[in-house]
MMTF fields as JSON, N, C-alpha, C and O atoms, coordinates in Angstrom:
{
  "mmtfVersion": "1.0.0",
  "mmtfProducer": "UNKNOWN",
  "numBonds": 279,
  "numAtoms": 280,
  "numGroups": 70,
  "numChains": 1,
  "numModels": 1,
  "chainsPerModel": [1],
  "groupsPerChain": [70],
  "chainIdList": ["A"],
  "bondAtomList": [4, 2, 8, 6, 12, 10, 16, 14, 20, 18, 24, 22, 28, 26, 32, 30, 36, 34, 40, 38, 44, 42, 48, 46, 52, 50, 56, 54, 60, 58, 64, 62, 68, 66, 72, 70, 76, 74, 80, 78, 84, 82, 88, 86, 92, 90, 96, 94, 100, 98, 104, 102, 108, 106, 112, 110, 116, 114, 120, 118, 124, 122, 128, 126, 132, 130, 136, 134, 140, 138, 144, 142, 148, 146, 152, 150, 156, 154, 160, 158, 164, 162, 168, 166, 172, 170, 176, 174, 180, 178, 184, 182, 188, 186, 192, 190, 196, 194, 200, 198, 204, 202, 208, 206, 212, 210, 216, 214, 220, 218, 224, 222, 228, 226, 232, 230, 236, 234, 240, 238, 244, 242, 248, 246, 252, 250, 256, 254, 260, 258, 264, 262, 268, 266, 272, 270, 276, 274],
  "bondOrderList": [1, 1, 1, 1, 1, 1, 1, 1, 1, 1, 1, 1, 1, 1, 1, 1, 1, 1, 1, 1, 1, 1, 1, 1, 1, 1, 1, 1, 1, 1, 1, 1, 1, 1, 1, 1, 1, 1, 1, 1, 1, 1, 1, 1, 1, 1, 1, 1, 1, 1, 1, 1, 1, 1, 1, 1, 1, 1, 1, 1, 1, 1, 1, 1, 1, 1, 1, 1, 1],
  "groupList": [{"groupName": "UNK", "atomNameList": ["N", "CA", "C", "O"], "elementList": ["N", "C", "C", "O"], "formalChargeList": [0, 0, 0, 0], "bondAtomList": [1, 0, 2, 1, 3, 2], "bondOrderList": [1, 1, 2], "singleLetterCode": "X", "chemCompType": "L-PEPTIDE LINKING"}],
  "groupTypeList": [0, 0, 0, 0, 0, 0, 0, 0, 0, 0, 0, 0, 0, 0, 0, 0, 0, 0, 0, 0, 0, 0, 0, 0, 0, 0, 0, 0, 0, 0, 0, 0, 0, 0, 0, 0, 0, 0, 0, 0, 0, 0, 0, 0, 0, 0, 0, 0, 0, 0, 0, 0, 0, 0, 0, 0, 0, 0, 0, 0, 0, 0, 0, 0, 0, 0, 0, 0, 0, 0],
  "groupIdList": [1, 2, 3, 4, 5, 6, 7, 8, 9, 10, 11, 12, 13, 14, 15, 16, 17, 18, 19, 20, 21, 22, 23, 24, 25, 26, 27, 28, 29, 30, 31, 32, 33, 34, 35, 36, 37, 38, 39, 40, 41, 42, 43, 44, 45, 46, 47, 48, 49, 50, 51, 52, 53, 54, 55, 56, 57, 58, 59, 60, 61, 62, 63, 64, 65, 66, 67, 68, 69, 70],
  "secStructList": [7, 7, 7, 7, 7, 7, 7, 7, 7, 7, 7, 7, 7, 7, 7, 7, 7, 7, 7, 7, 7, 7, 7, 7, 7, 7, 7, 1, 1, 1, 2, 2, 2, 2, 2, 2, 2, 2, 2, 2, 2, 2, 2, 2, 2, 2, 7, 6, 6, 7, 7, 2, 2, 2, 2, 2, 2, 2, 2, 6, 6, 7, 1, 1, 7, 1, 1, 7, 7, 7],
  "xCoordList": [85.909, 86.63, 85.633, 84.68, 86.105, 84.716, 85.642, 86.655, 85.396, 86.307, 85.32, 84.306, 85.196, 84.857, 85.446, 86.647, 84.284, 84.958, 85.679, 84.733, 86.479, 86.87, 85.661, 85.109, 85.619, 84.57, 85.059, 86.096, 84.074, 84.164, 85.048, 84.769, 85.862, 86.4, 85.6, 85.474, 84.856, 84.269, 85.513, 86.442, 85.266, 85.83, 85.416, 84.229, 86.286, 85.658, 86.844, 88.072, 86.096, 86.911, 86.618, 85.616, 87.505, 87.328, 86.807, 87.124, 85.762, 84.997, 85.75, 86.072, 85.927, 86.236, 85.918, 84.78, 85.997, 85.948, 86.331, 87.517, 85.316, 85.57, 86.382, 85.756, 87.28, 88.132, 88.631, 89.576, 87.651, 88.665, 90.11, 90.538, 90.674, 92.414, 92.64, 91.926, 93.624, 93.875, 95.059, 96.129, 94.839, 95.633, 96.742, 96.158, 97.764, 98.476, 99.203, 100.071, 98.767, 99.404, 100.054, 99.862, 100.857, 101.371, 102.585, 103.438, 102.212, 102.769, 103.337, 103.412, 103.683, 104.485, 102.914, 103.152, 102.181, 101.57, 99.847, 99.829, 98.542, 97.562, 97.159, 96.513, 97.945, 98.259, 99.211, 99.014, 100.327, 100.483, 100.625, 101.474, 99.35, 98.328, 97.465, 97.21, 97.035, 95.995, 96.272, 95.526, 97.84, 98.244, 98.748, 98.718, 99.571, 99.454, 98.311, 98.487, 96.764, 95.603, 95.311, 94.6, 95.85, 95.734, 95.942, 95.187, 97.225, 98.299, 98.215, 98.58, 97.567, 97.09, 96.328, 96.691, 95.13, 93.511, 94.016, 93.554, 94.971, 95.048, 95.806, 95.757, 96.494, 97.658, 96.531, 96.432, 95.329, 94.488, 93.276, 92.77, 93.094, 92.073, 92.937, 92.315, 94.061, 95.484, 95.898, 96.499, 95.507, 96.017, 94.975, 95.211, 93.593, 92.658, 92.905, 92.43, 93.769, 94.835, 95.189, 95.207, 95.445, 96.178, 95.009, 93.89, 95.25, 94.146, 94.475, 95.586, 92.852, 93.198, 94.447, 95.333, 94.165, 95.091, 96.861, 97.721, 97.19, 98.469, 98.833, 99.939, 97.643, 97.8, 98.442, 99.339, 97.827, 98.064, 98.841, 99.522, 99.527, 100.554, 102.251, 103.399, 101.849, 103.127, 103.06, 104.03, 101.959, 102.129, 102.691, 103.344, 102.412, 103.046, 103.683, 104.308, 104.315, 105.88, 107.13, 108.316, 106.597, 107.77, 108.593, 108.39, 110.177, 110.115, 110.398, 109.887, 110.85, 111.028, 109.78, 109.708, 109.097, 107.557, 108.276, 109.169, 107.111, 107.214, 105.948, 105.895, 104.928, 103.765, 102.979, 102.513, 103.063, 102.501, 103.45, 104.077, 103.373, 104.397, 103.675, 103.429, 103.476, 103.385, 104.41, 104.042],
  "yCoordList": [44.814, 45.38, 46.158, 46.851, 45.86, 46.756, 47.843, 47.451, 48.768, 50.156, 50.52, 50.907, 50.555, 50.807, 52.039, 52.301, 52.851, 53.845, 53.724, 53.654, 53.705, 52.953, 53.733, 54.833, 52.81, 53.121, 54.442, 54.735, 54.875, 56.536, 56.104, 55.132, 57.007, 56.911, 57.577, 58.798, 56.746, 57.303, 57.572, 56.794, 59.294, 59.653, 59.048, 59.115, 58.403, 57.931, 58.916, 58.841, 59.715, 61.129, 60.426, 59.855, 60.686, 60.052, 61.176, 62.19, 61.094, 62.184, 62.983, 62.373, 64.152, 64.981, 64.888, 65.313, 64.467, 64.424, 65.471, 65.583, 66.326, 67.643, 66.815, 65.857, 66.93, 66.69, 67.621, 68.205, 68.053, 69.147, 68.706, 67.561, 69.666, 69.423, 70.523, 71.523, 70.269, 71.359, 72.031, 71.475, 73.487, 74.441, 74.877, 75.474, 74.597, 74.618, 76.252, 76.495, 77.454, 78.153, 78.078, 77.247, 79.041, 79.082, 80.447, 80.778, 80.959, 82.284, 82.166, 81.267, 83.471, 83.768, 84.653, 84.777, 84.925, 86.376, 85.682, 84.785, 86.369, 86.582, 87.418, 87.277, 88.184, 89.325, 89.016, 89.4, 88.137, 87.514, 86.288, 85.852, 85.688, 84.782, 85.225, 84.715, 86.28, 86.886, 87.468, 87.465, 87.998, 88.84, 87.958, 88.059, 86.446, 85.086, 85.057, 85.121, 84.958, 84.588, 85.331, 84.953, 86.869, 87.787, 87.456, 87.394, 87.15, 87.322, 86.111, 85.983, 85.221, 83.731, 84.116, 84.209, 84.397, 85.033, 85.878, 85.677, 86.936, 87.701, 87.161, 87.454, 86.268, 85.635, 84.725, 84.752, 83.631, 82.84, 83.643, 83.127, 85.245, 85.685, 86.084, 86.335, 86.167, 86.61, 85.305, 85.386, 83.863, 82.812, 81.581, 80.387, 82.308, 80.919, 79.259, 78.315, 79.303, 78.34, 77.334, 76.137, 77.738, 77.171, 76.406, 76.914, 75.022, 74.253, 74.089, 74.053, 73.961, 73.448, 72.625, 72.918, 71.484, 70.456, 70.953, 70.344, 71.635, 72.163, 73.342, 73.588, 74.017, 74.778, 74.317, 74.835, 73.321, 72.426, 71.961, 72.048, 71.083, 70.361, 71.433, 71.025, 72.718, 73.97, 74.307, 74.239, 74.63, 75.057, 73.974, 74.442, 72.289, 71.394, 71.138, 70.369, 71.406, 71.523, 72.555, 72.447, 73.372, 74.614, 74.013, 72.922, 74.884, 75.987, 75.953, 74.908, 76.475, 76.454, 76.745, 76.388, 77.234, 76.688, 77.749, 78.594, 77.005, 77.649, 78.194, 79.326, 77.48, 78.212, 79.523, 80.558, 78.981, 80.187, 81.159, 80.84, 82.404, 83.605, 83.751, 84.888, 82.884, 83.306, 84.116, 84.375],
  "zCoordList": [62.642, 63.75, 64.606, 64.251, 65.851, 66.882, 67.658, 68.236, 67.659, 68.587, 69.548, 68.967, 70.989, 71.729, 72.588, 72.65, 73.33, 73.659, 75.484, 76.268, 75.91, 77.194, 78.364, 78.361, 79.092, 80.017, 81.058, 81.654, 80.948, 81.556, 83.524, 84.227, 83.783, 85.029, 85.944, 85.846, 87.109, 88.092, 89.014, 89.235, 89.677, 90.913, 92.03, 92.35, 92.747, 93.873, 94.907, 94.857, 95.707, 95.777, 97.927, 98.356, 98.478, 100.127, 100.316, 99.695, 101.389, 101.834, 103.158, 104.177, 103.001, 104.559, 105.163, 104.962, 106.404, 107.612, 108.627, 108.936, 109.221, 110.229, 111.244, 111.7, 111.566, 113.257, 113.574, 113.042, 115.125, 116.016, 116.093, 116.241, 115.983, 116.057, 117.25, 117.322, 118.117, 119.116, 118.889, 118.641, 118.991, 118.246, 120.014, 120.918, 120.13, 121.441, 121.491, 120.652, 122.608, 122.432, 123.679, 124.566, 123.664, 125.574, 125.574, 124.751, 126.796, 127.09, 128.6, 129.438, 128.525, 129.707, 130.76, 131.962, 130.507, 130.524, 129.781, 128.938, 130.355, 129.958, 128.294, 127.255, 128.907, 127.814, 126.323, 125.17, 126.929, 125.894, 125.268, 124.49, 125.9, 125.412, 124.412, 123.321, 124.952, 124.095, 122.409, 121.43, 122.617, 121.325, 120.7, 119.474, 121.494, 120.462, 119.805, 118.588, 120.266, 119.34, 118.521, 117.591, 118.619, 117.616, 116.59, 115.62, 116.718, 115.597, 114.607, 113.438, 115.549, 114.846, 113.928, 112.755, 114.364, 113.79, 112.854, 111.731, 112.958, 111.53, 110.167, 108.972, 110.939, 109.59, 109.106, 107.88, 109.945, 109.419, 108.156, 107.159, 108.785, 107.702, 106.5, 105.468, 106.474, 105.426, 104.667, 103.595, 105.342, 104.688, 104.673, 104.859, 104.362, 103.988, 103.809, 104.44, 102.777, 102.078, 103.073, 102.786, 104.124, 106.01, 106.021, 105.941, 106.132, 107.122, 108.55, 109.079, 109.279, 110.703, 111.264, 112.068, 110.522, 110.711, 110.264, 110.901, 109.587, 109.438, 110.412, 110.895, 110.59, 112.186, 113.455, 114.12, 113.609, 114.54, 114.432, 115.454, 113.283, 113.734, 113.438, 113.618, 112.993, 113.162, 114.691, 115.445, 115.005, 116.44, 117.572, 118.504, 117.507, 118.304, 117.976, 118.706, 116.593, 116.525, 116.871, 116.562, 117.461, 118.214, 118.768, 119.302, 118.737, 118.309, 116.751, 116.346, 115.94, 114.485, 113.559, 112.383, 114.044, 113.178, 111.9, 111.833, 110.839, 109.596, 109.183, 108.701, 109.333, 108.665, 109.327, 108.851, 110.61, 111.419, 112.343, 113.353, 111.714, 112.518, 114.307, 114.709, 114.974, 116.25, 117.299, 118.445]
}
């Protein structure tokens, strides 16, 4: 009898790919344009976890968004 040990599983893991994604804000006001990007920027250093790409597609989905408190 021959027992062999099954052949080791290579990861073949798809590589990341950087793509700018465009993050859509829009205001009434300069000013609150600006405290939109705030508020973006602080929930983003509060939620690492958030990718670009899920940024983006909460914010072009308004109104209702869920991930990002704008």
């Amino acid at each position: 009898m021959v027992i062999e040990a099954p052949a080791e599983a290579t990861a073949t893991a798809t590589p990341v790919v950087a793509v700018p994604v465009p993050w859509l804000l829009s205001a009434k006001s300069d000013a609150a344009l600006r405290e939109q990007a705030r508020r973006l920027r602080g929930f983003l250093a509060e939620h690492p976890e958030v990718t670009p790409a899920e940024v983006a597609a909460d914010l072009a989905a308004r109104p209702g968004s869920r991930t990002v408190p704008c």
